[in-house]
C-alpha positions in Angstrom: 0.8 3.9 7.5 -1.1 1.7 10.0 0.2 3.9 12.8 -1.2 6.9 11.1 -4.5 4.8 10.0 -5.0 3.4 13.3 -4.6 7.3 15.2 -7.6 8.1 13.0 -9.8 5.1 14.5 -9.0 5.8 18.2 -10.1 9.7 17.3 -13.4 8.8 16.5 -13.8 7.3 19.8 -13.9 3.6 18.3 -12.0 1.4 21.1 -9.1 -0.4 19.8 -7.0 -3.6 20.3 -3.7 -3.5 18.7 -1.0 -5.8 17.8 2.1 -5.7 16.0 5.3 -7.6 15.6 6.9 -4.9 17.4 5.3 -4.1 20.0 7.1 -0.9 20.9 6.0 0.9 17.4 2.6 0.8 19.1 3.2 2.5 21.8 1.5 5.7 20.8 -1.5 4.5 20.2 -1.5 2.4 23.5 -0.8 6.0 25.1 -4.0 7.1 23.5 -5.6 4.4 24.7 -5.4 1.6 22.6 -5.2 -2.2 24.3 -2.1 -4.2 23.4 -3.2 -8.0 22.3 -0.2 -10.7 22.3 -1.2 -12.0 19.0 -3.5 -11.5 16.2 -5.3 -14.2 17.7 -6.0 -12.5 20.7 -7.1 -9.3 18.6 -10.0 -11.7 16.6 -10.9 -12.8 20.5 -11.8 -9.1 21.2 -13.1 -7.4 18.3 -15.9 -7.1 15.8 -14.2 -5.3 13.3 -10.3 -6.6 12.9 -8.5 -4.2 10.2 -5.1 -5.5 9.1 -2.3 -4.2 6.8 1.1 -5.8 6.2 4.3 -6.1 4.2 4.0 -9.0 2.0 1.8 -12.1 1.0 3.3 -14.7 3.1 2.7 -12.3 5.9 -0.9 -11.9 5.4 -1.2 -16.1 5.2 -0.1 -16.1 8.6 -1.8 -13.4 10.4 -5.1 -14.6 8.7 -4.2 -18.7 8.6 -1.1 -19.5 11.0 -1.1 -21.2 14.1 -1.9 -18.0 16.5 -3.9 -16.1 13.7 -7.0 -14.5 13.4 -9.5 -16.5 12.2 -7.9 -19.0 14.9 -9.8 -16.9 17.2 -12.6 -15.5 14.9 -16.0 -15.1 16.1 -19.1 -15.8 13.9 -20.2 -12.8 12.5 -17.0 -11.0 12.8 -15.9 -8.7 9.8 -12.3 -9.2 8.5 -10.7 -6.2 6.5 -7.3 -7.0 5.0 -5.7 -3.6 3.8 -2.7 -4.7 2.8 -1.7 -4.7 -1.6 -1.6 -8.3 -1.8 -2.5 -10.8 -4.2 -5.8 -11.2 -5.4 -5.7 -15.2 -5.3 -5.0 -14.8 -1.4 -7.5 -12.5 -0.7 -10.2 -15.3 -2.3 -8.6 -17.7 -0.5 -9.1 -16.1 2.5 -12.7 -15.1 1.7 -13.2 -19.0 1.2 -11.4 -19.7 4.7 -13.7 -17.2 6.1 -16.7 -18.1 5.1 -16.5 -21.4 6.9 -16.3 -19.5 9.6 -19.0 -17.8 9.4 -17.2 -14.4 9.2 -17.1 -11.8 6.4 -13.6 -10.9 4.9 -13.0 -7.6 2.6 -10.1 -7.1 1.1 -9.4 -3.0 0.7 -5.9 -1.9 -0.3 -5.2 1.5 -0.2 -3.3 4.7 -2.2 -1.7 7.5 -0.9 1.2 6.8 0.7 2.4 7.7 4.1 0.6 11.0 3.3 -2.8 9.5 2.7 -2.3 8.1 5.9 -1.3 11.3 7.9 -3.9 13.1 6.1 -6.9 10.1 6.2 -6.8 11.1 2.4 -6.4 7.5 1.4 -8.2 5.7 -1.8 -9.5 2.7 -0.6 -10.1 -0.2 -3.6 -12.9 -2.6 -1.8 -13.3 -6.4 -2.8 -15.6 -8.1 -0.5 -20.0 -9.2 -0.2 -21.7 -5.5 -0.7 -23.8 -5.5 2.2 -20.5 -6.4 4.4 -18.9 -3.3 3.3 -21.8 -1.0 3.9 -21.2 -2.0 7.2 -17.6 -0.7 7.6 -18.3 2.4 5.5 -18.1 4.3 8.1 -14.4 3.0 9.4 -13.3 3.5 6.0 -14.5 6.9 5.7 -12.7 7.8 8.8 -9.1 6.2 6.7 -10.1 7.5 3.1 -11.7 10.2 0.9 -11.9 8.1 -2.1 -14.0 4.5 -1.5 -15.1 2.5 -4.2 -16.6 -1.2 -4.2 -15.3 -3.2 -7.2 -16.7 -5.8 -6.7 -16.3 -9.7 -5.5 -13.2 -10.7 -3.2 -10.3 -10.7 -4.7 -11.6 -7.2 -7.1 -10.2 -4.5 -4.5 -6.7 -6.0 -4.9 -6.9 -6.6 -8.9 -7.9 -3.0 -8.9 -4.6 -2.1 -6.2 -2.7 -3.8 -9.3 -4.0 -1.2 -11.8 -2.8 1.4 -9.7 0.3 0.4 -8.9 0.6 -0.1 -12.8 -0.3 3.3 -13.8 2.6 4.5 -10.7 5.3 2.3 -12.1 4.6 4.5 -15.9 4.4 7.5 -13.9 7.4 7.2 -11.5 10.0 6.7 -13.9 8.8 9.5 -16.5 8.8 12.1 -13.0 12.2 10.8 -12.1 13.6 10.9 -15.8 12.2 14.4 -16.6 14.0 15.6 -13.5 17.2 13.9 -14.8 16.7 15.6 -18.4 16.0 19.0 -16.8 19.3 19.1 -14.3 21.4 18.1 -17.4 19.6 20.5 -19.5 20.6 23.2 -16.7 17.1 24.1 -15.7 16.3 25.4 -12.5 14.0 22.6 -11.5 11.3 23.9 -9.4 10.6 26.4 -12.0 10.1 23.6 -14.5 7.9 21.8 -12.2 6.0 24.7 -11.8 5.5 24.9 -15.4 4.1 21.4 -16.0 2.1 20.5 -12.7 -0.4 22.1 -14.2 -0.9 21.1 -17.4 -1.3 17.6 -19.1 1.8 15.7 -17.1 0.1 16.8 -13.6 0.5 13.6 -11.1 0.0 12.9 -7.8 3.9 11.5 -8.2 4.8 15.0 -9.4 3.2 16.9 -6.6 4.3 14.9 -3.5 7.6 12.8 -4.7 9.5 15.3 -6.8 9.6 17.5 -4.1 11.2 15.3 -2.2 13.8 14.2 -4.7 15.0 18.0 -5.2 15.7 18.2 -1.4 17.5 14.5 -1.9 14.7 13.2 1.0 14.7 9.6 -0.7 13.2 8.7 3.2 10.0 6.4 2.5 6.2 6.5 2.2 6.0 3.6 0.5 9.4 1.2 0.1 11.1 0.0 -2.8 10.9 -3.6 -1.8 7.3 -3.3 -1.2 7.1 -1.6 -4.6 8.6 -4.4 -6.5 6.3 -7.5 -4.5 3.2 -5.7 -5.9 4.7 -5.0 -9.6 6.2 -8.7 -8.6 2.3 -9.4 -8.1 0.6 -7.9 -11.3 3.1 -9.4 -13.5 1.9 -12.6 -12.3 -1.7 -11.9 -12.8 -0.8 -10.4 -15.9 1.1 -13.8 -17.5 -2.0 -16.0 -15.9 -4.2 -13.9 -18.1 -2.3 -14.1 -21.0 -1.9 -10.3 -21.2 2.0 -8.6 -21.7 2.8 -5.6 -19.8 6.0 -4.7 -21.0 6.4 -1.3 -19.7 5.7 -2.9 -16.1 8.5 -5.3 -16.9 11.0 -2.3 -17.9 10.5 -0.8 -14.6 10.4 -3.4 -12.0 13.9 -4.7 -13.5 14.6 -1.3 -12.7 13.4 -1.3 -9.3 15.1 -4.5 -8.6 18.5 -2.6 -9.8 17.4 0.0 -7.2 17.3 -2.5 -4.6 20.3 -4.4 -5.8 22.5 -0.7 -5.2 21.1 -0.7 -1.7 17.8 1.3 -2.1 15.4 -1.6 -0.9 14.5 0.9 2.2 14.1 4.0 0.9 11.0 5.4 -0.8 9.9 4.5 -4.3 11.1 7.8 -5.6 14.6 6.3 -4.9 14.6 5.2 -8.5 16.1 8.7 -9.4 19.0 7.7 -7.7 19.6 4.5 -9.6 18.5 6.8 -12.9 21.9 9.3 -12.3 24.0 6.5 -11.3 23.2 4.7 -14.9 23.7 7.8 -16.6 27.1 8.5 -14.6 28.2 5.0 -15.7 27.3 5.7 -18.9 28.7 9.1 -19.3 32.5 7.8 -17.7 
């Protein structure tokens, strides 16, 4: 995704210091014209705007707090945006960090998979000071067609949370109502067809079950990722006192899908995990 987000920056004209852990994935925007940076570090030395997005929590605590991190070389008045789904206890801490600074942090995860990305279709959930986020409007227009402030730090990724709730409900009714309609002997795509349009109609639906019926279980979003941010809402969820047992049902699902070997394939890869419990049970 940050490939794809990044293209969009350098097409506006925008010039752009990248880094990576591998450096060779960003080659293609260093062809377009992009300047390689050695550490994040060195990308805080050398921009205004820094725009992050990573795999999981302890990942973001070290691009943004280890020893050759950003805010290791932040500049006062610098703008931090952490895109990443993370958790909304680090994104306050790192607010807190950076305000001693004297830099602004937001903390914007995004929706829309790998085909947001492509398509700079994103939804972009914004935690962060108001008038900071004015100020990168315009980046975030050029990643996203849906932006909306939530509110104080820490709210963009509470909000991520929500989302990534309502997908967990969604993804396992696509991928059991494709089960139910091959066993049924329906001819799938003309189900599909049927119900896109009516009261079941999903974003999952249009773009994953697709993919599932040509058995393309490649990722837009992985299954390990998938189960750090349901990993993540649970825990908000138990500090607030709230139960969210449908959330529970499917990421000990999910962790069954990683367990069979799934951990790298796309979050629709649950279908495959769904026929193989209903070939156990069947034998």
């Amino acid at each position: 995704m940050g490939l794809s987000m990044c293209g969009h920056v350098l097409a506006k004209g925008h010039p752009v210091t990248v880094h990576s852990r591998t450096q060779l994935k960003t080659q293609p925007l260093i062809d377009r014209g992009a300047v390689w940076a050695d550490s994040p570090k060195a990308v805080a030395e050398q921009s205004d705007v820094v725009i992050t997005i990573v795999g999981f929590p302890p990942d973001v605590h070290e691009v943004y707090l280890g020893h050759q991190g950003l805010f290791s070389g932040a500049k006062a008045g610098s703008i931090f945006v952490d895109m990443t789904t993370t958790q909304p206890s680090l994104a306050r801490k790192i607010a807190e960090a950076g305000a001693r600074l004297h830099v602004s942090t937001i903390d914007a995860p995004v929706s829309g998979g790998d085909v947001g990305a492509k398509n700079a279709t994103l939804s972009i959930m914004v935690g962060g000071e108001h008038n900071v986020v004015d100020a990168v409007m315009p980046l975030f227009e050029t990643l996203g067609k849906q932006i909306i402030y939530q509110g104080r730090p820490g709210s963009g990724q509470h909000a991520k949370m929500c989302n990534q709730i309502v997908i967990a409900g969604t993804m396992i009714g696509v991928c059991e109502s494709l089960l139910y309609g091959s066993k049924a002997g329906l001819d799938l795509e003309t189900m599909l067809g049927a119900i896109q349009g009516g009261a079941a109609a999903c974003w999952t639906l249009d773009n994953l079950a697709p993919r599932m019926l040509k058995r393309n279980f490649d990722p837009g979003f992985f299954v390990e990722h998938f189960i750090k941010d349901m990993g993540i809402a649970l825990d908000e969820a138990k500090a607030m006192g709230i139960t969210l047992p449908g959330l529970a049902l499917v990421h000990q699902l999910y962790i069954a899908v990683q367990a069979q070997g799934y951990g790298q394939h796309g979050t629709h890869a649950l279908l495959l995990a769904l026929e193989q419990m209903s070939s156990a049970n069947k034998a």
